[in-house]
mmCIF file of the N, C-alpha and C atoms, coordinates in Angstrom:
data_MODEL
# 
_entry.id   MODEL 
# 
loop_
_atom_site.group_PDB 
_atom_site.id 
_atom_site.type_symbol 
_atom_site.label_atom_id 
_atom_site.label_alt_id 
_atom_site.label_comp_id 
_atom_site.label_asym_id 
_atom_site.label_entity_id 
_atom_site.label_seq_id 
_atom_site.pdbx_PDB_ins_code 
_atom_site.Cartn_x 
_atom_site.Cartn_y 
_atom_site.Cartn_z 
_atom_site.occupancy 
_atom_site.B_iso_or_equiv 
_atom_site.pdbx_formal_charge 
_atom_site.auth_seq_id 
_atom_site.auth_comp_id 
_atom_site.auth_asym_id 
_atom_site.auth_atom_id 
_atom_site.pdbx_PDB_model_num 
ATOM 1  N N  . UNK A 1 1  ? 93.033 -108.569 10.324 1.00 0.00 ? 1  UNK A N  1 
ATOM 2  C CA . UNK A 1 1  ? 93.660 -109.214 9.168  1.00 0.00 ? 1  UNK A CA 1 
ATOM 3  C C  . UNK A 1 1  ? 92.828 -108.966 7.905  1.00 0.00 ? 1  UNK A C  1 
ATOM 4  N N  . UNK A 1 2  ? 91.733 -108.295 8.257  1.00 0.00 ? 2  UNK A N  1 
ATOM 5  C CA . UNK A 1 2  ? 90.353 -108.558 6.726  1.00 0.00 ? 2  UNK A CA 1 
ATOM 6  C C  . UNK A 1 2  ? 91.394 -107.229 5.891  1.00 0.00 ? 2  UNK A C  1 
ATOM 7  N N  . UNK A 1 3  ? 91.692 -106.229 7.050  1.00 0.00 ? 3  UNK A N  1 
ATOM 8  C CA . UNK A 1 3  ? 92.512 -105.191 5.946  1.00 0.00 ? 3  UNK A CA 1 
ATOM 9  C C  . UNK A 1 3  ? 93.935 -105.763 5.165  1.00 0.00 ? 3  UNK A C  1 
ATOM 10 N N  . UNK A 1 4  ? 94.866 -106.574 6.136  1.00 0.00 ? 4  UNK A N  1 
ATOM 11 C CA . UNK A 1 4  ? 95.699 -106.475 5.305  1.00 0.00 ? 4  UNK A CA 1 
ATOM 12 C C  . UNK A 1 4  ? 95.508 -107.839 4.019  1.00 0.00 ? 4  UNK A C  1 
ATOM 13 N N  . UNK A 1 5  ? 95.171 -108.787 4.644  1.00 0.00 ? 5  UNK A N  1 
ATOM 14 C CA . UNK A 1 5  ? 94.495 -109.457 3.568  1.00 0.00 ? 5  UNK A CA 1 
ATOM 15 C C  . UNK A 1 5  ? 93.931 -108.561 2.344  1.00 0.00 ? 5  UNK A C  1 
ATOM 16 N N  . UNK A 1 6  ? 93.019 -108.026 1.820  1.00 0.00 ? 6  UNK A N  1 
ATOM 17 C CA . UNK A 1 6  ? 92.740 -107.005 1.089  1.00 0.00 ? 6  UNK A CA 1 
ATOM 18 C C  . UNK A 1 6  ? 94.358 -106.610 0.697  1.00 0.00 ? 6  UNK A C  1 
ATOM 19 N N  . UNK A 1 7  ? 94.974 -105.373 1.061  1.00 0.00 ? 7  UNK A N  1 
ATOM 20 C CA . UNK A 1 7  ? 96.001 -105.297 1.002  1.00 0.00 ? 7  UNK A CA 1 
ATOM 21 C C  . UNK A 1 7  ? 96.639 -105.574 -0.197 1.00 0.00 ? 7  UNK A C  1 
ATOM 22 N N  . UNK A 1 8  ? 97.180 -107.255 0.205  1.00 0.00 ? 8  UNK A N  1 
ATOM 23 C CA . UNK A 1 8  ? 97.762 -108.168 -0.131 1.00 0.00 ? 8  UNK A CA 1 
ATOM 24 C C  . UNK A 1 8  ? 97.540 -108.644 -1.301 1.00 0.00 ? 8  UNK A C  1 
ATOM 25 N N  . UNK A 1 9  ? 96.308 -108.685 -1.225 1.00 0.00 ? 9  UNK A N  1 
ATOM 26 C CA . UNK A 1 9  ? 95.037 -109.249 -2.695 1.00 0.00 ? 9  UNK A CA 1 
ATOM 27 C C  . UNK A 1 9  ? 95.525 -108.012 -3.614 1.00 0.00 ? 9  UNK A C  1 
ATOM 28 N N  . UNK A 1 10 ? 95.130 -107.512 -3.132 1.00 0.00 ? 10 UNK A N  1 
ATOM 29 C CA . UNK A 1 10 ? 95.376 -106.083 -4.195 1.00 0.00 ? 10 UNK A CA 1 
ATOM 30 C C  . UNK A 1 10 ? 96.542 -105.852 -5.034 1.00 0.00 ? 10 UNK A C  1 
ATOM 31 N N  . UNK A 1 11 ? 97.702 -106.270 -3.941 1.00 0.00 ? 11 UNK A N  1 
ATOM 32 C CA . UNK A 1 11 ? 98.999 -106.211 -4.717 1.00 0.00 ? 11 UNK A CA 1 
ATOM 33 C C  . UNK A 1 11 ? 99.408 -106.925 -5.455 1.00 0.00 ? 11 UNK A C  1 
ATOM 34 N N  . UNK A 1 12 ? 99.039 -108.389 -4.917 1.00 0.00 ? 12 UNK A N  1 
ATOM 35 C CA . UNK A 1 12 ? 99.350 -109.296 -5.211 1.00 0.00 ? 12 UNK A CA 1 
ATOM 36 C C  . UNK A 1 12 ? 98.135 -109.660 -7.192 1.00 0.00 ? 12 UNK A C  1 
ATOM 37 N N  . UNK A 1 13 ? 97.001 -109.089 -6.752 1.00 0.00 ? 13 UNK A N  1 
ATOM 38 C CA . UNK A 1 13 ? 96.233 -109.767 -7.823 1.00 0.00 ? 13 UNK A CA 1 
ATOM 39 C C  . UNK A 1 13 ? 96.647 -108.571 -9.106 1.00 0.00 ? 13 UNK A C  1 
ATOM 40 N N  . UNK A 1 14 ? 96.494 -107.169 -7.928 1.00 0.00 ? 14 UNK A N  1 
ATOM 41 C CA . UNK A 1 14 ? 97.122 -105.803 -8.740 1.00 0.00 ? 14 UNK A CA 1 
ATOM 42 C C  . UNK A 1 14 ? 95.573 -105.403 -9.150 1.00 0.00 ? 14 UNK A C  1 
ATOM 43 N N  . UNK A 1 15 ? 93.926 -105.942 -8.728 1.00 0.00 ? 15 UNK A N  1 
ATOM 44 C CA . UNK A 1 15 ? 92.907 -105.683 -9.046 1.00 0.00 ? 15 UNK A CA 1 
ATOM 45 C C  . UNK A 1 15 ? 92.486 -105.433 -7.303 1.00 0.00 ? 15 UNK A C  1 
ATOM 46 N N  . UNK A 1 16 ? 91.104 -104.629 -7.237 1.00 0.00 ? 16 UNK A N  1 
ATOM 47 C CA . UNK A 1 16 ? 90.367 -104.523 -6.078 1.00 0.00 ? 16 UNK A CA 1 
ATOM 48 C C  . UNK A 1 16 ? 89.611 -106.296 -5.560 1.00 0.00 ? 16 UNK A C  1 
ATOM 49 N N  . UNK A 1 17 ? 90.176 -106.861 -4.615 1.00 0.00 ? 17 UNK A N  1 
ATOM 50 C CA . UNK A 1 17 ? 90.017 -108.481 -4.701 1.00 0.00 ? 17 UNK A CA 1 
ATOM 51 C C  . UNK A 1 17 ? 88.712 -107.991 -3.509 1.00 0.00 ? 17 UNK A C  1 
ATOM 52 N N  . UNK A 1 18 ? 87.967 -109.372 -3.665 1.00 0.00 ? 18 UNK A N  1 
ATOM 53 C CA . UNK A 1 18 ? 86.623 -109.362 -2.854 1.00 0.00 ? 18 UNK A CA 1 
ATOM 54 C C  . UNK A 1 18 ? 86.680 -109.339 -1.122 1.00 0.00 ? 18 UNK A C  1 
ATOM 55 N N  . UNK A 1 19 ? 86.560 -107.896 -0.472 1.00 0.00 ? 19 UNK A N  1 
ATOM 56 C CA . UNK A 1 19 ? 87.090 -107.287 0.542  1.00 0.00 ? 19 UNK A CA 1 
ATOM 57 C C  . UNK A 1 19 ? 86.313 -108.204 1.264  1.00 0.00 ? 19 UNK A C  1 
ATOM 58 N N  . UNK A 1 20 ? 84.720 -107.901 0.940  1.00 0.00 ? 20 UNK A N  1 
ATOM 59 C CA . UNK A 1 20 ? 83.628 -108.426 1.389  1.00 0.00 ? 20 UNK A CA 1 
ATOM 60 C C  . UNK A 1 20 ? 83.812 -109.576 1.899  1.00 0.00 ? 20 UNK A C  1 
ATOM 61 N N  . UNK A 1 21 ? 83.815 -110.504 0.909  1.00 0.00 ? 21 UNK A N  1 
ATOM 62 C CA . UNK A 1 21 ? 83.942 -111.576 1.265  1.00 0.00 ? 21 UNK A CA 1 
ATOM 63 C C  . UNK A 1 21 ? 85.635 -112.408 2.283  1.00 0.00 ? 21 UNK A C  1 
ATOM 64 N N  . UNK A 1 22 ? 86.476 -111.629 2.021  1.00 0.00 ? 22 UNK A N  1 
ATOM 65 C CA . UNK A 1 22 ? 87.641 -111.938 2.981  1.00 0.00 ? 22 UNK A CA 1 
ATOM 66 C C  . UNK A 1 22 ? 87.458 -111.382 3.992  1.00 0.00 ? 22 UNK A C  1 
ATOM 67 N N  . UNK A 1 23 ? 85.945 -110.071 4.498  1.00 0.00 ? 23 UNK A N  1 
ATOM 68 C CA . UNK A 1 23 ? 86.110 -109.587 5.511  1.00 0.00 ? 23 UNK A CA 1 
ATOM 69 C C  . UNK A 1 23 ? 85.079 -110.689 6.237  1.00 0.00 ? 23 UNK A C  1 
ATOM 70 N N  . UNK A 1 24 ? 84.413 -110.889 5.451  1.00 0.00 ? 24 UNK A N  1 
ATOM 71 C CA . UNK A 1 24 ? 83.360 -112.386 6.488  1.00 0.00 ? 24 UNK A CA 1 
ATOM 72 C C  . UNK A 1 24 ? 83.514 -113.555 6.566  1.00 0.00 ? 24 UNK A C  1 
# 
């Protein structure tokens, strides 16, 4: 889920959202 989360962030914020931290 850490990828599509990311993903999601991304589309949704439309910026690179904090991978890092949604991946830990």
């Amino acid at each position: 889920r850490c990828v599509q989360n990311a993903v999601d962030g991304y589309l949704l914020d439309g910026k690179v959202p904090a991978a890092g931290t949604v991946c830990s």
